[in-house]
KEZA-167489 format. One line per 5 residues: number of its first residue (from 1); their letters; for each residue x, y, z of C-alpha. Coordinates in steps of 0.5 Angstrom, whole numbers. Example, Ala and Ser with C-alpha at 12.3 -4.5 7.8 and 13.67 -1.06 7.14 Angstrom:
! residues 2
1 = AS = 25,-9,16  27,-2,14;
! end
This chain:
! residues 724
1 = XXXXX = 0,0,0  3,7,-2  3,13,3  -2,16,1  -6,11,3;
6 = XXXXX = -3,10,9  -4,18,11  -11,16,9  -11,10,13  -9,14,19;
11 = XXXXX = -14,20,18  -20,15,18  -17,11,24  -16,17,29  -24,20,27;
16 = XXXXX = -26,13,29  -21,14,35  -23,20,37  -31,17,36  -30,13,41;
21 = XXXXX = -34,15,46  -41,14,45  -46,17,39  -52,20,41  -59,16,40;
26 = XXXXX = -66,17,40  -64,12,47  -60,18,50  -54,13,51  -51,18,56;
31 = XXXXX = -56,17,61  -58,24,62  -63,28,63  -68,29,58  -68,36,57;
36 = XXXXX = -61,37,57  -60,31,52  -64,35,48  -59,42,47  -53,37,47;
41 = XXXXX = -56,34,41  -57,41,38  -50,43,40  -48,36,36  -51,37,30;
46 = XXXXX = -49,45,29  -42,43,31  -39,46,24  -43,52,26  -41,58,31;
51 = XXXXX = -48,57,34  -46,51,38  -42,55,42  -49,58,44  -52,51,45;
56 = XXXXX = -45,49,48  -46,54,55  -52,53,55  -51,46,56  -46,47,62;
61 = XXXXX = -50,53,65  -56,48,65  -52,42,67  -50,47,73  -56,49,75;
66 = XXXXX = -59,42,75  -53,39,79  -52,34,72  -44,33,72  -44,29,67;
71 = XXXXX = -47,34,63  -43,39,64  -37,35,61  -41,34,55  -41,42,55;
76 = XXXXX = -34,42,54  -33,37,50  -38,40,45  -34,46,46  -27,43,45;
81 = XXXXX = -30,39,38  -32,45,35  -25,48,36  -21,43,33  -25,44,26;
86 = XXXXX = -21,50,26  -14,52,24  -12,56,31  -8,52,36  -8,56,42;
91 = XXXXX = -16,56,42  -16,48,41  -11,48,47  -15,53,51  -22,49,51;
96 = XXXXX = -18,43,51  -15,45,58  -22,47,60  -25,40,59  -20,37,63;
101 = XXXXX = -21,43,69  -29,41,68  -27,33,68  -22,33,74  -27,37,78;
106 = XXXXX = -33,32,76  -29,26,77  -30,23,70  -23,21,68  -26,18,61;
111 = XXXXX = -26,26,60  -20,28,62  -16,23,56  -21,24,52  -18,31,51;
116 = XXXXX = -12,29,49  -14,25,45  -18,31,41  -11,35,42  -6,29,39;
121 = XXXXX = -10,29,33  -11,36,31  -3,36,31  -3,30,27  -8,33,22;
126 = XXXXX = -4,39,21  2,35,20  5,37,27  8,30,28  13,32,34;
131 = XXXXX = 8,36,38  4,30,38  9,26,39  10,29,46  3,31,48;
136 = XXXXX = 2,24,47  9,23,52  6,28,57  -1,24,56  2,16,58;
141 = XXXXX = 6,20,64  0,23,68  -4,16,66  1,11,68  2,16,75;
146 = XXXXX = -6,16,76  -6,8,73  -12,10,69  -13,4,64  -17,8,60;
151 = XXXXX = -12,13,59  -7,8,59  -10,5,52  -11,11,48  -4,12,50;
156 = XXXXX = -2,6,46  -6,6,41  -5,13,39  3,11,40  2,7,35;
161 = XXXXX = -2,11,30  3,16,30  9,12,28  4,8,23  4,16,20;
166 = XXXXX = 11,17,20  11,9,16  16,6,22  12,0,21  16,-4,27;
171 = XXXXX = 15,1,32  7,2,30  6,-5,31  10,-6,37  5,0,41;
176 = XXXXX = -1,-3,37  0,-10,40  2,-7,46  -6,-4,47  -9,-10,44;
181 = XXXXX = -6,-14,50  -7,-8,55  -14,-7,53  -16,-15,53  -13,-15,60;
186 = XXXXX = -16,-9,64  -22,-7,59  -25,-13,58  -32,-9,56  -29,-5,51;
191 = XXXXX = -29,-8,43  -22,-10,41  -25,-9,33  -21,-3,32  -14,-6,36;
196 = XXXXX = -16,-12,31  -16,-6,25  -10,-2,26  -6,-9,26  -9,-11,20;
201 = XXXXX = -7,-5,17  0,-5,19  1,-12,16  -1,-11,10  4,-6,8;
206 = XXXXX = 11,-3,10  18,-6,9  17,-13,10  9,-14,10  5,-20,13;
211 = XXXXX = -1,-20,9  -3,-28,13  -2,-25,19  -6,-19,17  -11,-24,14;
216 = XXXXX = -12,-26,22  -13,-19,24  -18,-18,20  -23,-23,20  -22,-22,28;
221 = XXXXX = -23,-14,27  -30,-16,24  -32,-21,29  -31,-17,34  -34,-10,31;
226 = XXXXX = -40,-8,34  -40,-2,29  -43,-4,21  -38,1,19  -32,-3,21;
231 = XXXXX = -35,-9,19  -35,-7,12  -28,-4,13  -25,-10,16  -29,-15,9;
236 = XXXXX = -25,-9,5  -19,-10,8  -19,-18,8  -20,-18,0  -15,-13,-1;
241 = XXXXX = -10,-19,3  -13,-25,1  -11,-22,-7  -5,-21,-4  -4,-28,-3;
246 = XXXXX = -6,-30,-9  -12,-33,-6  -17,-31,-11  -22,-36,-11  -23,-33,-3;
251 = XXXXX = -23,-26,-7  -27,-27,-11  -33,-29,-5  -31,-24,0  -31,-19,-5;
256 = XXXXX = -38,-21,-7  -39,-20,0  -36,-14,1  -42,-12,-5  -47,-15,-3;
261 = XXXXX = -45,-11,5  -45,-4,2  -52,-5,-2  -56,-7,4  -53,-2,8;
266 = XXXXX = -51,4,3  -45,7,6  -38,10,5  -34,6,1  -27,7,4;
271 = XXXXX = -20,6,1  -20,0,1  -27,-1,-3  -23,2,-9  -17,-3,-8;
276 = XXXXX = -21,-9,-8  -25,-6,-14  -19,-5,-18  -16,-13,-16  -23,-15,-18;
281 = XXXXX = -22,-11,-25  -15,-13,-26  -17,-21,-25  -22,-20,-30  -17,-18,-34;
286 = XXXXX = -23,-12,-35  -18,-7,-36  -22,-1,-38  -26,-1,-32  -20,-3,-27;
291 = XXXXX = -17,5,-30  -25,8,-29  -22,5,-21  -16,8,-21  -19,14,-23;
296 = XXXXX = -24,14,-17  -17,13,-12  -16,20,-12  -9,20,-10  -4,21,-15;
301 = XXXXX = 2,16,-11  -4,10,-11  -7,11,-18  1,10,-21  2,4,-17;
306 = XXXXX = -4,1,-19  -3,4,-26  3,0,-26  0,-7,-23  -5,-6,-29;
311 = XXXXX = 1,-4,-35  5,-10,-32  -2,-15,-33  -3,-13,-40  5,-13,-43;
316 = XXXXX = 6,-6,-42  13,-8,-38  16,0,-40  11,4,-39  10,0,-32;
321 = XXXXX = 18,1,-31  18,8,-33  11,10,-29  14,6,-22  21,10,-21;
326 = XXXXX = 16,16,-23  12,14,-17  19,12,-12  21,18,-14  14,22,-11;
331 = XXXXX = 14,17,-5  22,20,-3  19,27,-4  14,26,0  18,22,5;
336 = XXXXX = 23,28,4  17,33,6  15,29,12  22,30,14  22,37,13;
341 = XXXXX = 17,38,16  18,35,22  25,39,22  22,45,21  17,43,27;
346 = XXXXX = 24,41,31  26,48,30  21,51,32  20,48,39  28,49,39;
351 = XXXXX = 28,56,39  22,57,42  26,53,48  33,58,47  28,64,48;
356 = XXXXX = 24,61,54  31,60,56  33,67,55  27,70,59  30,65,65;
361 = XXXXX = 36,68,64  34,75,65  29,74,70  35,70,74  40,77,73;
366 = XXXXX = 33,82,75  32,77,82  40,77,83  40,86,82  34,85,87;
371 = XXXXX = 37,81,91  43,85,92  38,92,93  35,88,99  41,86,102;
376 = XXXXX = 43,93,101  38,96,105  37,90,109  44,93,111  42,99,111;
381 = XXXXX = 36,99,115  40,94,121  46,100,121  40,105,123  37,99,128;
386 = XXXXX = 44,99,131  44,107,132  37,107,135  39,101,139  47,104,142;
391 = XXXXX = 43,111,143  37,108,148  42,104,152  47,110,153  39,113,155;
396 = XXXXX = 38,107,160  45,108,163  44,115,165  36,114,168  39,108,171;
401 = XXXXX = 45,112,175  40,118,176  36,113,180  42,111,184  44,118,186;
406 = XXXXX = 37,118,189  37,112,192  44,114,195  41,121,198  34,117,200;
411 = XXXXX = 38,112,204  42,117,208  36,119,209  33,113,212  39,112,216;
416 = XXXXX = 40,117,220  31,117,222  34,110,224  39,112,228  35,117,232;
421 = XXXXX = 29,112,233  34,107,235  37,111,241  30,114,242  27,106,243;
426 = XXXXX = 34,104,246  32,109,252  25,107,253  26,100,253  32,100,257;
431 = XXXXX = 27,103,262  20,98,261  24,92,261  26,92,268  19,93,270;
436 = XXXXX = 15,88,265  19,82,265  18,77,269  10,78,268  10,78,261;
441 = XXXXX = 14,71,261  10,68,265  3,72,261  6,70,255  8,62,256;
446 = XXXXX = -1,62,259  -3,64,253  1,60,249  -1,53,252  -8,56,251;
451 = XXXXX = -7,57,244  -5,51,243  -10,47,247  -16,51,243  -12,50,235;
456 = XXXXX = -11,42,237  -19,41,239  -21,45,233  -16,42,228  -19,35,231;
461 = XXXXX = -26,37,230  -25,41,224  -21,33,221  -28,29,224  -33,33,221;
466 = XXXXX = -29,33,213  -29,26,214  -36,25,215  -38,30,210  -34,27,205;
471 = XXXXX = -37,20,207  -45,22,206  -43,26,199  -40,19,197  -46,15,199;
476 = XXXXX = -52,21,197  -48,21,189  -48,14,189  -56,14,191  -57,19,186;
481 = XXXXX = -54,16,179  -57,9,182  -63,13,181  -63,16,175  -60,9,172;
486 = XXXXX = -67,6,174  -71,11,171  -67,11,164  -68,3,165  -76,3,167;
491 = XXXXX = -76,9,161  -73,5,156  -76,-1,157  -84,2,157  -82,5,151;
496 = XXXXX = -79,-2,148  -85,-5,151  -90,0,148  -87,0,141  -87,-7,141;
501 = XXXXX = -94,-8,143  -95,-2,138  -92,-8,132  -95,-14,135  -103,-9,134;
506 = XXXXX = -100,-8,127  -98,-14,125  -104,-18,128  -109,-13,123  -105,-12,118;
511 = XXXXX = -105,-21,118  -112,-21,119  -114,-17,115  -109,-20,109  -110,-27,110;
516 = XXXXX = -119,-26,111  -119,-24,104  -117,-29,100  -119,-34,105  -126,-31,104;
521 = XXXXX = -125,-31,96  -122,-38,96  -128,-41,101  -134,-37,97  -132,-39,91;
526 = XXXXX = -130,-46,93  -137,-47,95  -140,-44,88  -136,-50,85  -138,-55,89;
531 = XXXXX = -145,-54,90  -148,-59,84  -155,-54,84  -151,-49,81  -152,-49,74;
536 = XXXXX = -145,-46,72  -141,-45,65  -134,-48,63  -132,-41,62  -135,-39,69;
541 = XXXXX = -132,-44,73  -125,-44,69  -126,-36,71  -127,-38,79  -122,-43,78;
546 = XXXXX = -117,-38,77  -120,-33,82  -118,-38,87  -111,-40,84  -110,-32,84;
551 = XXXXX = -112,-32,92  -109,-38,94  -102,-35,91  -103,-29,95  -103,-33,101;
556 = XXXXX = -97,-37,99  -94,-30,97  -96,-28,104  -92,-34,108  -87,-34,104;
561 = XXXXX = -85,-26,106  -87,-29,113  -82,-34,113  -77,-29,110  -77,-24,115;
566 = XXXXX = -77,-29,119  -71,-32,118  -67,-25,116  -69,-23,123  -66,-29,126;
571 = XXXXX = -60,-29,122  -61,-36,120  -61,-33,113  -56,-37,108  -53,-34,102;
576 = XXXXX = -50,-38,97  -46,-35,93  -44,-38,85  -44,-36,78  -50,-33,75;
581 = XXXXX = -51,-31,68  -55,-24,69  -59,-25,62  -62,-32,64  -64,-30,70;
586 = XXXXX = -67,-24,69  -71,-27,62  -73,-34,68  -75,-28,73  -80,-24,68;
591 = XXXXX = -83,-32,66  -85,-33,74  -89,-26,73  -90,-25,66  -98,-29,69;
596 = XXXXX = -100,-23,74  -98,-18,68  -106,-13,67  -107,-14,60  -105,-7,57;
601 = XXXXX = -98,-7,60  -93,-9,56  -87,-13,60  -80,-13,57  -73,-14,59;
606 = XXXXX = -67,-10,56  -59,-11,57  -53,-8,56  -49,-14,56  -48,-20,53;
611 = XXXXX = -51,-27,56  -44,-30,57  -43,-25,62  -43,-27,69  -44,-25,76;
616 = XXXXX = -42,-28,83  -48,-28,87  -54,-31,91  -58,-32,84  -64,-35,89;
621 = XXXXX = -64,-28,94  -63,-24,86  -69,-27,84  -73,-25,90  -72,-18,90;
626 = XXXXX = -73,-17,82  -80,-22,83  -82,-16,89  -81,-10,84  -83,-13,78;
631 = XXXXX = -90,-15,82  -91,-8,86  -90,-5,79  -95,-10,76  -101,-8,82;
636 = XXXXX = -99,-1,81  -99,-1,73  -105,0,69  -102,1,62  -96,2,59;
641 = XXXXX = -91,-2,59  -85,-5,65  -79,-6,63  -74,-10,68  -66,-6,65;
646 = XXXXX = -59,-9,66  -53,-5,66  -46,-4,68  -45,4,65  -50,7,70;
651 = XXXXX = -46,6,77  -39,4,75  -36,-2,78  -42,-5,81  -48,-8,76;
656 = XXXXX = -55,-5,77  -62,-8,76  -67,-4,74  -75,-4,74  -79,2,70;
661 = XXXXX = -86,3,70  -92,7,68  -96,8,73  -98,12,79  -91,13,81;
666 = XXXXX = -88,16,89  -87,22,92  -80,23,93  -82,25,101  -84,17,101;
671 = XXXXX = -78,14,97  -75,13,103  -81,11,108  -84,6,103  -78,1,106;
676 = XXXXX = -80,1,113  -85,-5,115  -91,-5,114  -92,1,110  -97,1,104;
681 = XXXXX = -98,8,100  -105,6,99  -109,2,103  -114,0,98  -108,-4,95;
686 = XXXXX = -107,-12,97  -101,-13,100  -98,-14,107  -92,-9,107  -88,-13,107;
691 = XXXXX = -84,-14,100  -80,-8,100  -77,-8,108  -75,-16,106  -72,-13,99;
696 = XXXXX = -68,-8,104  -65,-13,108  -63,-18,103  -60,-12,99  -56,-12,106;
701 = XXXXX = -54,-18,106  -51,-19,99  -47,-12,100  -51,-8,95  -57,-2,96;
706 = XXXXX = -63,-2,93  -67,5,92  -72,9,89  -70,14,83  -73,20,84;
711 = XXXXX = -71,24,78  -76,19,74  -82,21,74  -86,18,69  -88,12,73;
716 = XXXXX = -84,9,79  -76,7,77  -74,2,83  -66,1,82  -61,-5,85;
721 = XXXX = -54,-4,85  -50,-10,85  -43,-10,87  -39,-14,82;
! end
């Protein structure tokens, strides 16, 4: 296959790369609100258009106010499509870095990679191979950091698209296998066909090509797809290798196909198309319609070389000769270009790298001119600081020398008025203390002893009655809390007893009450067939018939529950985990219901895996809580449709049931009360209250949640999430 084959090739890859998230359907596959669906489909189908920028913020703003963060991705997302159908880079690049801000704060990471991925191929258009390149190299770092296989994956296979472009066949080969394998590994759910088709391609030409190998690619590519754009491309791509190999018989049948898949489903016919057709011509030895073909190529490089297949089939060896070193030498130009361009790009960057250097240099001499203006006044400001400091001592030691002058002075003072007192005292006591001294001993000493006898009776006293104080707040603190602890117990058991009495009351009536009216049903209509006075129909008697069966499957229905909550309340409720295959269980589950349907409702079943997909769980607890909704959904429908739905995109990681109805719907006040026991929205309903809580608790015991979706409102939407 020629370069310009390959580049074409390449381009139509990376649209599908960059298609890979999911297109919008009637079916709103991003599980979205309704309303904001409808704008982002406005945003999509004018995005060539300024006015989808419009479409694009109203989207976002909506999304915000609405709390829908999935949305608010999707708005950037429109934006950023929108930008890389033009040629400014620096808007592509804003809006790409704005969608990855939006999914970083929404947590959604597909997102995030998703604006690389946009990024990359922009460049890759625009011939900037380098800069894709090191995008590319920057985008494998943060997924590889952050182990994001999604990321990872893309990273791969983009790796290796670029070097496909670049016609290094050995290094593509290399990235594409590498994210065949990752994706068979980690991504399990996403559909290999493209990793299949890229190898294919890369098999099917270059310097040493593989067309066998490439065969097996490409049978693959088609099995896997789930996309009929790719199958046909892969049937293409397979005629083209099998007339490679000679195989022209095999040819001939997968061309006819390869026909036979474009009338019945009237696509674009690719490359590839072109390729087989003009083989076909050339096989046939229809040389005038092999030319008409060749014209319909477009690119000059791949008309030469068929040009030259069909002159070598018919003889012509010169012309074919000339016509094939013509085409070498516009290849090599081309390569040559490659190259240049690449050069130029690197030059570029180099120079944009040494500018970017520059700056840094001067930005480094302003901060050392800076830093030495700093340091300068640092010093300056700390010569002034020292000054101030020197001046406030120098002040210190004057004030304090002033205050040792004045204490000197007082001091003298003092002592001299000391000196005067004490001769005066001297005196005075001299005369006084012949006179007094004995009877002031004597005084002196009774005083002491009484002193002391008072302080040891008062200390004794004082010590006795701390103890017996000390000992009556211990014994009225513990009488307090024994108290108070036996009004809490008599409190809360009075209470225990009267909710216990309340349930006992509750549940007496609510049974009475459920099992007298089907027995009632069952007796009357017992006693009607059996009396032989009784001149009855066949239609009237299979019609009582049945009435009886319904009543008696209710009473069934009511033990049932009785036993259940029974046996979760007691603890012995086993769970049994296997292998279950989802669509099998959900189709069995319908089946047990599908009789108590009214007859304008519709029940279906729908699902986003295949039947081979498998869980390990207890089917037998499964099935219990599927019959519970899907038989609520049955009393409280009286027309439209249910439909039970299973899905692995709308909680990722864990599996979700869901069962959807038209009918009267749940307030959102109550979507919460309806799992408590016993209680019924409509008391005119027959049913015990029970079905919900029991749900409840199994949903407990396997680890899982079940709840009412209150954003739906056309109806009732109950959803199980599974964990796998």
């Amino acid at each position: 296959m020629s370069c310009s084959a390959h580049l074409r090739l390449l381009l139509c890859c990376l649209l599908c790369a960059v298609m890979a998230l999911p297109l919008p359907g009637q079916d709103n596959p991003y599980k979205i609100k309704n309303s904001l669906y409808t704008l982002y489909m406005e945003g999509h189908t004018n995005l060539l258009r300024p006015i989808s920028l419009m479409w694009a913020d109203s989207l976002s703003r909506q999304a915000v106010r609405e709390g829908d963060q999935k949305a608010e991705c999707l708005g950037a997302v429109l934006r950023l499509r929108h930008f890389t159908r033009g040629s400014d880079r620096q808007d592509m690049e804003r809006e790409a870095e704005n969608l990855r801000r939006v999914s970083r704060r929404n947590d959604f990471p597909r997102y995030y990679y998703y604006a690389y991925q946009l990024e990359i191929v922009w460049l890759i258009n625009h011939g900037m191979l380098v800069s894709a390149l090191h995008r590319c190299e920057q985008m494998r770092k943060e997924a590889y950091a952050e182990n994001d296989p999604y990321g990872i994956f893309n990273c791969l296979r983009i790796m290796g698209q670029i070097y496909f472009s670049r016609m290094s066949n050995v290094q593509a080969l290399d990235y594409f296998q590498q994210a065949l394998d990752y994706q068979l590994n980690y991504l399990p759910l996403e559909s290999p066909a493209d990793s299949y088709f890229s190898l294919a391609r890369a098999y099917s030409i270059g310097t040493h090509p593989n067309p066998a190998k490439g065969l097996e690619y490409a049978i693959l590519a088609e099995k896997t797809s789930k996309v009929m754009q790719m199958k046909i491309q892969a049937v293409e791509l397979q005629a083209e290798l099998l007339y490679q190999l000679k195989r022209y018989q095999e040819f001939r049948d997968t061309h006819n196909r390869m026909m036979q898949l474009h009338r019945e489903n009237k696509t674009l016919p690719s490359a590839h198309y072109y390729f087989a057709q003009v083989e076909k011509a050339i096989l046939d030895q229809d040389y005038q319609q092999a030319y008409a073909y060749v014209d319909s190529i477009g690119h000059p490089i791949d008309m030469m070389l068929y040009k030259v297949r069909i002159l070598e089939k018919m003889g012509r060896y010169k012309e074919a000769f000339e016509l094939e070193r013509r085409r070498e030498s516009m290849r090599d130009s081309v390569q040559q270009q490659l190259q240049t361009m690449d050069l130029a790009e690197f030059n570029a960057q180099l120079e944009s790298e040494q500018l970017k250097h520059e700056n840094m240099l001067l930005d480094l001499q302003n901060s050392e001119l800076q830093l030495k203006q700093m340091q300068q006044q640092i010093e300056l400001e700390r010569s002034i600081s020292e000054n101030k400091e020197l001046a406030l001592q120098n002040r210190d030691l004057e004030l304090q020398q002033l205050k040792a002058e004045t204490s000197l002075q007082q001091a003298e003072s003092e002592r001299e008025k000391l000196e005067h007192q004490q001769q005066k005292n001297e005196l005075e006591r001299q005369i006084m203390h012949n006179r007094y001294r004995t009877t002031n001993v004597i005084v002196l000493v009774g005083v002491l002893t009484l002193l002391m006898l008072l302080l040891i009776v008062y200390v004794h006293k004082r010590s006795r009655t701390a103890r017996m104080l000390k000992a009556q707040n211990q014994e009225l603190h513990q009488a307090r809390g024994q108290m108070e602890n036996a009004l809490h117990e008599a409190e809360e058991q009075k209470r225990r007893a009267e909710q216990a009495n309340t349930m006992k009351t509750m549940f007496i009536q609510n049974m009475s009450h459920e099992i007298r009216t089907p027995l009632n049903s069952i007796v009357g209509f017992t006693q009607i067939l059996a009396d032989q006075q009784m001149d009855l129909e066949e239609t009237e008697r299979k019609e009582f018939s049945q009435i009886i069966l319904h009543n008696s499957e209710l009473l069934t229905t009511l033990v049932d529950d009785l036993l259940a909550l029974s046996e979760l309340e007691s603890g012995k409720y086993e769970i049994i985990n296997q292998q279950v295959h989802c669509n099998v269980l959900c189709r069995e589950t319908l089946a047990t219901v599908d009789h108590r349907c009214p007859p304008h409702v519709r029940l279906c079943f729908t699902s986003e895996v295949g039947d081979d997909f498998t869980v390990t769980t207890d089917s037998r607890r499964v099935r219990e809580v599927l019959v519970n909704l899907l038989v609520n959904a049955e009393k409280f429908t009286e027309k439209g449709e249910i439909r039970l739905h299973l899905s692995l995109t709308e909680h990722p990681g864990r599996l979700t049931f869901s069962v959807t109805d038209t009918g009267r719907g749940i307030p959102a006040g109550q979507a919460e009360e309806i799992f408590k026991r016993f209680t019924k929205l409509d008391t005119f309903v027959q049913g015990n209250g029970l079905g919900l809580s029991i749900c409840r608790l199994i949903a407990d015991c396997l680890h899982a949640e079940i709840k009412v979706d209150t954003a739906y409102t056309e109806g009732a939407r109950f959803v199980f999430i599974l964990p796998l």
